[in-house]
C-alpha angles and dihedrals in degrees: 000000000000115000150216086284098043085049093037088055088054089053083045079055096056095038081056094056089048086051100056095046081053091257126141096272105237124127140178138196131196123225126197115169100352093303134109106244102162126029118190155157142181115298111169105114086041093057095024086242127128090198084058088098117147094245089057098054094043084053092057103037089054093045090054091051092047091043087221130099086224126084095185096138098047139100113223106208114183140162097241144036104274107253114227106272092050088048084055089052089047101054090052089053086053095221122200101220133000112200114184134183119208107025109226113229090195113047111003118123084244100074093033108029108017093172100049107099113083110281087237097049113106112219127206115191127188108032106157090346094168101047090046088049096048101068086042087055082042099051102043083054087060089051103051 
């Protein structure tokens, strides 16, 4: 049975990817089953959209494969805290978990919108915190 670090290295992955394009490295996977069904990362310099965020790629990729607006039996794993236009998304999608890696002080539905994410949704914060904070630390240096 594969677990929260085996899934959260496949979101790194993706922030990697993001990273590399000069997107804000942040990226999400969506589990169902213990299987990979969506695979994302930030795309909104790429596709000139601030609603291009990792976690909203991965919602619709996964709902596509699934053929169902509903992700209620899915696991969302991504590298940093949803902000709170992607928890509001989540909690349409009715997710069933959201594990994240690095919280975001600044602009994480934690700290804005405690109660977004569907009251039935699990969350999981801090998987490999340190690792998913780090190439956001590495990337912003790049931009100043």
């Amino acid at each position: 049975m594969l677990d929260d670090t085996y899934f959260m290295k496949q979101a790194l992955a993706e922030a990697k990817k993001a990273f590399a394009k000069g997107e804000v490295p942040i990226g999400a996977v969506v589990v169902c089953n213990q299987q990979i069904i969506a695979r994302a990362h930030n795309f909104t310099e790429t596709l000139h959209d601030v609603t291009a965020h990792a976690e909203m790629q991965a919602i619709t990729a996964a709902a596509s494969y699934l053929g169902a607006k509903y992700l209620n039996d899915c696991i969302l794993y991504v590298t940093v805290e949803p902000c709170v236009m992607c928890a509001g998304a989540l909690y349409w999608s009715k997710v069933a978990k959201v594990v994240y890696g690095a919280s975001e002080d600044k602009y994480g539905y934690t700290k804005k919108v405690p109660l977004a994410l569907h009251p039935k949704t699990e969350v999981v914060a801090g998987v490999m915190a340190d690792e998913c904070a780090q190439i956001m630390k590495d990337f912003f240096i790049t931009k100043r």
